[in-house]
BATORKOL-707567 format. One record per residue: residue number from 0; residue in one letter; chain; x, y, z of N, C-alpha, C in turn. Coordinates in pm, 1 decimal. Atoms other than C-alpha are relative to their C-alpha. Layout:
N
ATOM i aa ch nu nv nw cau cav caw cu cv cw
ATOM NUM A A X Y Z X Y Z X Y Z
...
***
This chain:
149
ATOM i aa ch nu nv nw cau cav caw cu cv cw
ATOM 0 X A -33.8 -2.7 -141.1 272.7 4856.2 -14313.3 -83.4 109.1 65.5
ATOM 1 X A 85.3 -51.9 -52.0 56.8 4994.3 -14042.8 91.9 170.5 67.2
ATOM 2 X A -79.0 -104.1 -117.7 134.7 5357.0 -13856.4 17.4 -66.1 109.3
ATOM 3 X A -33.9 35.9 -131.8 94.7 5173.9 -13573.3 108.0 -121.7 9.7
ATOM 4 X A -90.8 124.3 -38.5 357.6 4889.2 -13631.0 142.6 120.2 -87.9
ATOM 5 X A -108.4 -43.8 58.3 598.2 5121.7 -13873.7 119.2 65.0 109.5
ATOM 6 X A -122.1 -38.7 -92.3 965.3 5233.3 -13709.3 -9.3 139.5 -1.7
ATOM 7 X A -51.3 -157.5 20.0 1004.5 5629.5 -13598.6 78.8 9.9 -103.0
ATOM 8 X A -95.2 -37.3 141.3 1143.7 5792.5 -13858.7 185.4 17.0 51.0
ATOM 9 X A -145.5 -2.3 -78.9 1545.4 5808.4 -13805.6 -11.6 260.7 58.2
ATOM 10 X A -36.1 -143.8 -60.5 1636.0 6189.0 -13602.8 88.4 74.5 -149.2
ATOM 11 X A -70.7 -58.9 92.2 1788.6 6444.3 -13825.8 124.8 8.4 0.7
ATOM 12 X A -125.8 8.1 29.3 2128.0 6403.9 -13956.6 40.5 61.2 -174.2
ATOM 13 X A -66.7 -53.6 111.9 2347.5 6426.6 -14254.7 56.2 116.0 12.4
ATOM 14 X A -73.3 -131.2 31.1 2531.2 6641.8 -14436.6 -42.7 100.5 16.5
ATOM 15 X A 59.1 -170.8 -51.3 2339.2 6940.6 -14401.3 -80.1 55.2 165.2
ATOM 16 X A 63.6 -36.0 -97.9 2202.7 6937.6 -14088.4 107.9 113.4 112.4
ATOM 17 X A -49.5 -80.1 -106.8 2508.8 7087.3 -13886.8 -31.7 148.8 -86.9
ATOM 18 X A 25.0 -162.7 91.7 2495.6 7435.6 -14178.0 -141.2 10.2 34.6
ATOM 19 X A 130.5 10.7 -42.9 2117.2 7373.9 -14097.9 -29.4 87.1 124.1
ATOM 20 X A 38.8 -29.0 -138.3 2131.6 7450.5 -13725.0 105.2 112.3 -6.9
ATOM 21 X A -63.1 -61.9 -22.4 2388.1 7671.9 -13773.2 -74.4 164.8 -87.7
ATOM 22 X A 63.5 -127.9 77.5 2235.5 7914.2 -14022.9 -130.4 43.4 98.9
ATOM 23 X A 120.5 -44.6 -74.1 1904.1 7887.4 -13856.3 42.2 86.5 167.2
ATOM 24 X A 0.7 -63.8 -117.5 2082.1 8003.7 -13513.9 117.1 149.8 -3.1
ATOM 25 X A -6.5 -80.3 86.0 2249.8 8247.8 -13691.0 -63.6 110.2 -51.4
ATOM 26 X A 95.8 -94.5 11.6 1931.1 8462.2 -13781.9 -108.7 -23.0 83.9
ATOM 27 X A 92.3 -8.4 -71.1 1756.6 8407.5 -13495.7 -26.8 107.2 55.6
ATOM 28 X A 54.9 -105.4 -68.4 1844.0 8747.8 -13329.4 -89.9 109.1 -133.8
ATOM 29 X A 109.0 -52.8 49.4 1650.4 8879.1 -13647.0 -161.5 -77.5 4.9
ATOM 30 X A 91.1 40.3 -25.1 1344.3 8646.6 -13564.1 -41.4 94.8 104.0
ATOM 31 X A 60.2 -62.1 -116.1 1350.9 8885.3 -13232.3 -51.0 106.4 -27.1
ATOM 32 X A 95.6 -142.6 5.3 1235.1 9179.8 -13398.6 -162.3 3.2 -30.0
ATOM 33 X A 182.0 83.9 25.1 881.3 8962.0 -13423.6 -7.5 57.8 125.3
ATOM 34 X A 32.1 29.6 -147.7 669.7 9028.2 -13093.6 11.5 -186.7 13.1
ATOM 35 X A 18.7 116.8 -13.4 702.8 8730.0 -12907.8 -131.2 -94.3 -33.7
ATOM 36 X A 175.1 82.3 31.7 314.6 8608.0 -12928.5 3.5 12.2 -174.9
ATOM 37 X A 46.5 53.2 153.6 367.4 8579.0 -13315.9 154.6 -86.2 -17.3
ATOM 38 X A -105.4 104.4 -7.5 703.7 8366.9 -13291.4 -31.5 -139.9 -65.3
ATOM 39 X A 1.1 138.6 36.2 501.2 8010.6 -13300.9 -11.0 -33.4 -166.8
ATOM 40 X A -7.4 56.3 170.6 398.0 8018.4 -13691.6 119.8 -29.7 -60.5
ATOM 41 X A -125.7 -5.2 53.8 766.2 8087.1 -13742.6 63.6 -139.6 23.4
ATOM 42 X A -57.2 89.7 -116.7 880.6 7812.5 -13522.7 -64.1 -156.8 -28.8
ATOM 43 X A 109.7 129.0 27.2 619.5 7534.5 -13583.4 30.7 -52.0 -142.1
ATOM 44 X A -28.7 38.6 166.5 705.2 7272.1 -13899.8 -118.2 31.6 -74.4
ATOM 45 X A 120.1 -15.4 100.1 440.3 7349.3 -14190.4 -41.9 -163.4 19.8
ATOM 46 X A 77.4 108.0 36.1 424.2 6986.0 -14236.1 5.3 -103.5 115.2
ATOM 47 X A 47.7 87.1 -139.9 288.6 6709.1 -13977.6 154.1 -83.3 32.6
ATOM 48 X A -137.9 35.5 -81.8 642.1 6621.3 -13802.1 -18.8 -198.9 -2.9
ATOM 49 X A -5.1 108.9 -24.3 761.3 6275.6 -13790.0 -86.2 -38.8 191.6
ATOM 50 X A 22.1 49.2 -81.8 634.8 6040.1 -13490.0 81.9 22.1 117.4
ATOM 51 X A -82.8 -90.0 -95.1 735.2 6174.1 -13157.5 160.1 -137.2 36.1
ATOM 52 X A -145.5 87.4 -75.8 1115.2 6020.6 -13054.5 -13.2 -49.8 131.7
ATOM 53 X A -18.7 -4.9 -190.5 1201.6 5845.2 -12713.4 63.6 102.2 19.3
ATOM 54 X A -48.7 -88.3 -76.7 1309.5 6060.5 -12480.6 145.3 22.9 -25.4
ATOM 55 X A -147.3 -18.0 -4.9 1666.4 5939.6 -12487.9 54.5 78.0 -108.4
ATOM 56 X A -20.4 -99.4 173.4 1667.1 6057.3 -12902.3 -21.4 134.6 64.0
ATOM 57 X A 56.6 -134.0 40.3 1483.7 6384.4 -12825.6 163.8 65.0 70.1
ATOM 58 X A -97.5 -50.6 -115.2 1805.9 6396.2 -12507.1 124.9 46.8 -127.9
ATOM 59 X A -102.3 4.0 84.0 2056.9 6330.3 -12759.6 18.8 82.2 -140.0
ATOM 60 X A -70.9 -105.6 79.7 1998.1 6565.1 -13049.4 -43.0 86.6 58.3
ATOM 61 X A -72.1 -103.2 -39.6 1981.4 6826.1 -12800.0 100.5 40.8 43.8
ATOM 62 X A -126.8 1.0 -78.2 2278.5 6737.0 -12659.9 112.4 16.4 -166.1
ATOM 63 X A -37.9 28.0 125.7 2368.2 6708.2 -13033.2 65.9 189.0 -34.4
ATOM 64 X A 36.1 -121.6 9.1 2258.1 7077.3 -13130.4 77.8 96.8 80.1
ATOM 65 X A -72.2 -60.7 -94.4 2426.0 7225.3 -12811.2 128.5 10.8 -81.7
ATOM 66 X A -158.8 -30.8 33.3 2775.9 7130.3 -12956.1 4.5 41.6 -105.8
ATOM 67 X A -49.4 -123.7 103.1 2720.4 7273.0 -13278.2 -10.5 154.4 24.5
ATOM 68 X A 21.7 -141.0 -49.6 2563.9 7601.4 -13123.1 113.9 12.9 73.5
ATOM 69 X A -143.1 -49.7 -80.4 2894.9 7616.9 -12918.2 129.7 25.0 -90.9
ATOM 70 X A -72.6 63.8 91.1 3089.2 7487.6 -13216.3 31.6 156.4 -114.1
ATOM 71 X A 61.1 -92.1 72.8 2934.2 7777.4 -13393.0 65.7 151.7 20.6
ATOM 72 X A 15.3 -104.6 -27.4 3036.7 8057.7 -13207.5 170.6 57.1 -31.6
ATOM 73 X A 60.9 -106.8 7.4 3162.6 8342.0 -13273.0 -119.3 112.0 -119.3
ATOM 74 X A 126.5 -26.0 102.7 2938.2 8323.9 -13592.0 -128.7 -6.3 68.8
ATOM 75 X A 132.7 -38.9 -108.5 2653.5 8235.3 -13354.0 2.8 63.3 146.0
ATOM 76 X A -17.8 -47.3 -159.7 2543.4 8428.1 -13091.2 -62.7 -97.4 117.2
ATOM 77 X A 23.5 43.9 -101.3 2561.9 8287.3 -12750.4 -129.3 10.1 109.3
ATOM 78 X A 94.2 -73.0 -44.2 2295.8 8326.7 -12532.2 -170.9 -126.9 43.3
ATOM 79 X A 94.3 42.4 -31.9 1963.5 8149.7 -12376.8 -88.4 24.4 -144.7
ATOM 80 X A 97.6 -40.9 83.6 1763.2 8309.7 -12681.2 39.1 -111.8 -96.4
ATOM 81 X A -23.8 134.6 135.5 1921.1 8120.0 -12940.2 -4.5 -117.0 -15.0
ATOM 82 X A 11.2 137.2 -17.8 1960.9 7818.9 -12793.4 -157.5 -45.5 0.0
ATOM 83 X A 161.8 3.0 -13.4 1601.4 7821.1 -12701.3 -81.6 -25.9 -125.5
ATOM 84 X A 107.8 17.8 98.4 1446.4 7886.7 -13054.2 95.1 -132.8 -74.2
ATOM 85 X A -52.2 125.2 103.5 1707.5 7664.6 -13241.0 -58.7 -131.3 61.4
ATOM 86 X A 27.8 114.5 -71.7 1631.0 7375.2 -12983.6 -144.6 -61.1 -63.7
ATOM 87 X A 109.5 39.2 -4.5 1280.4 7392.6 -13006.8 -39.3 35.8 -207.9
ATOM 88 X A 32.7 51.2 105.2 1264.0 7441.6 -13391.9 39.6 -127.9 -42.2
ATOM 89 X A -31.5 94.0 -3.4 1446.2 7168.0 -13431.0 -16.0 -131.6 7.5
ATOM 90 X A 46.9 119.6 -88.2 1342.6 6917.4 -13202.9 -166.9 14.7 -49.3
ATOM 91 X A 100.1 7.9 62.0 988.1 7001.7 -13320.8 -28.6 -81.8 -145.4
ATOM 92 X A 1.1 33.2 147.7 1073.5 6919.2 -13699.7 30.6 -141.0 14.2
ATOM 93 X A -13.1 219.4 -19.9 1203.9 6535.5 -13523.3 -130.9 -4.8 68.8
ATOM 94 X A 136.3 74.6 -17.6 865.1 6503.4 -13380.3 -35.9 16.5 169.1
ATOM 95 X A -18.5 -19.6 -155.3 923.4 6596.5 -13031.6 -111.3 118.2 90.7
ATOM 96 X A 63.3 -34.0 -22.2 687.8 6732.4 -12864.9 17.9 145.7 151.6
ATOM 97 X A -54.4 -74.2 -8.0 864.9 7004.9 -12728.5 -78.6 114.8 50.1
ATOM 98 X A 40.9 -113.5 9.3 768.2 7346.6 -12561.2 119.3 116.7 51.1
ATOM 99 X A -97.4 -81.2 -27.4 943.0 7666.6 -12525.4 -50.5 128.5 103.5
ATOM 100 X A 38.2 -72.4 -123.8 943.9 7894.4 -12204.3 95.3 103.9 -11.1
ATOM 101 X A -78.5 -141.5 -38.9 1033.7 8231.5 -12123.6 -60.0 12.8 162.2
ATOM 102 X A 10.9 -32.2 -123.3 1042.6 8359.8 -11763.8 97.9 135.6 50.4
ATOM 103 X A -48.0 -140.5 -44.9 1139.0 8654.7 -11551.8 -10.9 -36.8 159.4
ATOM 104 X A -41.4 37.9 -116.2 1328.6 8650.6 -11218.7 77.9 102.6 18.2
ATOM 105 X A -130.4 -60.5 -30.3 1563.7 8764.1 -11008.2 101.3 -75.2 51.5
ATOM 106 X A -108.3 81.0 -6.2 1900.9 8623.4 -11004.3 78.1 83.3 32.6
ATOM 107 X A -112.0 -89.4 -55.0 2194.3 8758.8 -10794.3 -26.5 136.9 2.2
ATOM 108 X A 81.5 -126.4 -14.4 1947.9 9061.9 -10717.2 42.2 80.5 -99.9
ATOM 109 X A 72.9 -90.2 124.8 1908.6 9160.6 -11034.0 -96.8 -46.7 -81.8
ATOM 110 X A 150.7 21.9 50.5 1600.4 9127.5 -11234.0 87.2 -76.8 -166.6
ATOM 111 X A -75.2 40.7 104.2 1667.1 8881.8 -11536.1 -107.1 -85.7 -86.6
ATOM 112 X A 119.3 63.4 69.7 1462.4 8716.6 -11824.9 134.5 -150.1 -23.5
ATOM 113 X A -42.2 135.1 -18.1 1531.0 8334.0 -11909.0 -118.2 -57.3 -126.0
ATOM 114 X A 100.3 167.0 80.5 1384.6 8051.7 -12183.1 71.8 -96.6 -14.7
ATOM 115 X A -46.7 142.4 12.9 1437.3 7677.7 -12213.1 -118.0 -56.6 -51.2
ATOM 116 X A 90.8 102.2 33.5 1260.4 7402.5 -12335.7 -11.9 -76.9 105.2
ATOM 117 X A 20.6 132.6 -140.1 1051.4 7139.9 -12159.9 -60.0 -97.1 -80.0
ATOM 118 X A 35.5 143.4 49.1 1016.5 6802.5 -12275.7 -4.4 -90.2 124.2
ATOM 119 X A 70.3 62.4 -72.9 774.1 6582.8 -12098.7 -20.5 41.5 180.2
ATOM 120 X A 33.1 -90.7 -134.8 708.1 6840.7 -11813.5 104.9 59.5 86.2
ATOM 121 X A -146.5 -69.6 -84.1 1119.1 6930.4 -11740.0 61.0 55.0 -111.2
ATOM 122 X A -94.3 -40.1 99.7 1338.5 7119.1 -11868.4 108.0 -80.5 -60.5
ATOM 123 X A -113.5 121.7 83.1 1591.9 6950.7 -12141.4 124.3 42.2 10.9
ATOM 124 X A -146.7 -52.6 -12.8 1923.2 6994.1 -12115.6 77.2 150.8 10.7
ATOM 125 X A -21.5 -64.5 -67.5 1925.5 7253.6 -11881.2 163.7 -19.2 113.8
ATOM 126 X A -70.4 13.5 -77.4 2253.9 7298.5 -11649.9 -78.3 12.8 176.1
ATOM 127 X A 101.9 -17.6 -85.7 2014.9 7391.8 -11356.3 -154.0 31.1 -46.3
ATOM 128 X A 182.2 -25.7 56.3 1614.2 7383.3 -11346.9 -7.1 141.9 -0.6
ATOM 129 X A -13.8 -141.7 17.0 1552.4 7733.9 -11434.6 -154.1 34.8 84.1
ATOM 130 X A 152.8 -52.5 -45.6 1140.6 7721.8 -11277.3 22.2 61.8 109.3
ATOM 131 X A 4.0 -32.2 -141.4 1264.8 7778.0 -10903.1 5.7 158.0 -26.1
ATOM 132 X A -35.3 -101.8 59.9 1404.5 8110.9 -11054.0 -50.7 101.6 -98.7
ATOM 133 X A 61.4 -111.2 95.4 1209.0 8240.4 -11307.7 -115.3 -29.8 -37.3
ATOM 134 X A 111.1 56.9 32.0 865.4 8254.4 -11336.9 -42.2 42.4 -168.2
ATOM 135 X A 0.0 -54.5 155.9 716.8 8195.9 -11669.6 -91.9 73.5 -28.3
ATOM 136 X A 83.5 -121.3 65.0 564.1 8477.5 -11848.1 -97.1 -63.7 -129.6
ATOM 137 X A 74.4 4.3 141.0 472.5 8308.0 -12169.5 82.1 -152.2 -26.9
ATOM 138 X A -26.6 188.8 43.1 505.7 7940.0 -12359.8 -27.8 16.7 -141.6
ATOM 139 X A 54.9 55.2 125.7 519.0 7840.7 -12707.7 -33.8 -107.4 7.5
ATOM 140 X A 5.3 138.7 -11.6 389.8 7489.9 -12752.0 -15.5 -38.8 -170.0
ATOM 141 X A 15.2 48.1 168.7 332.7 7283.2 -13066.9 -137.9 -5.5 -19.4
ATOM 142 X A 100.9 -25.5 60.9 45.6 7347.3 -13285.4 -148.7 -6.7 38.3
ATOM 143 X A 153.5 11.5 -39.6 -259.6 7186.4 -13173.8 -21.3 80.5 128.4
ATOM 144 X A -0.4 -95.8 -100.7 -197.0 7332.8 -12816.7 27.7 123.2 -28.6
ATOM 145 X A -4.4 -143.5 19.9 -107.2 7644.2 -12963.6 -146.9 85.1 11.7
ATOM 146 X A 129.4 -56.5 16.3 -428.5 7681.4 -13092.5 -123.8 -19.5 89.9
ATOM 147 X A 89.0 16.7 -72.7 -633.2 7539.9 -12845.9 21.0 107.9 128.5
ATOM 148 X A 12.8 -124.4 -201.4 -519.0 7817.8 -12547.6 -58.4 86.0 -44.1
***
């Protein structure tokens, strides 16, 4: 069977995937003692990711992910940061083509930092667009664009 006729691979599930997302968001606030500009090696799968998902998949295990990161807490910490890297490791390893944003604003006149993901040029399962608000400082993207900026 051809790549080009074979089925996406199925999204990540099973038994291990909720301890999966949970461990990984879990030691993320030790990922923060990285500078940010060395984050992507961490972040990026080693091996060539399944075929990118529709949209609705990529919607749905973030919407997935969310309720265990909520599910999670007070073992995980709460917080834009976490959600952010778990999302986008994640959703990277299903094939998604995924990037991750940081930004800096001011919100309710005070000065405030911010990241989300953006899949296919918006943010993903955001409660509000966060761009009007915070401009971005910095981007992870997936691999080939990594390396090409």
């Amino acid at each position: 069977m051809s790549s080009a006729t074979r089925a996406p691979a199925p999204l990540p599930g099973g038994r291990l995937f909720a301890p999966r997302v949970l461990l990984f968001a879990a030691v993320v606030p030790l990922l923060l003692y990285r500078r940010i500009d060395r984050l992507a090696p961490l972040l990026e799968p080693r091996r060539t990711p399944p075929p990118e998902p529709p949209a609705p998949a990529v919607a749905a295990l973030a919407a997935r992910i969310d309720r265990l990161l909520a599910a999670g807490r007070p073992f995980v910490r709460a917080g834009c940061l976490t959600r952010g890297l778990t999302l986008y490791y994640f959703l990277r390893r299903a094939g998604a083509p995924v990037a991750l944003c940081f930004g800096m604003g001011e919100v309710d006149g005070a000065f405030s930092g911010h990241c989300w993901v953006v899949h296919e040029g918006e943010p993903l399962a955001e409660k509000r667009d966060p761009r009007p608000l915070f401009a971005e400082t910095f981007r992870i993207a997936p691999a080939a664009a990594w390396r090409s900026a």
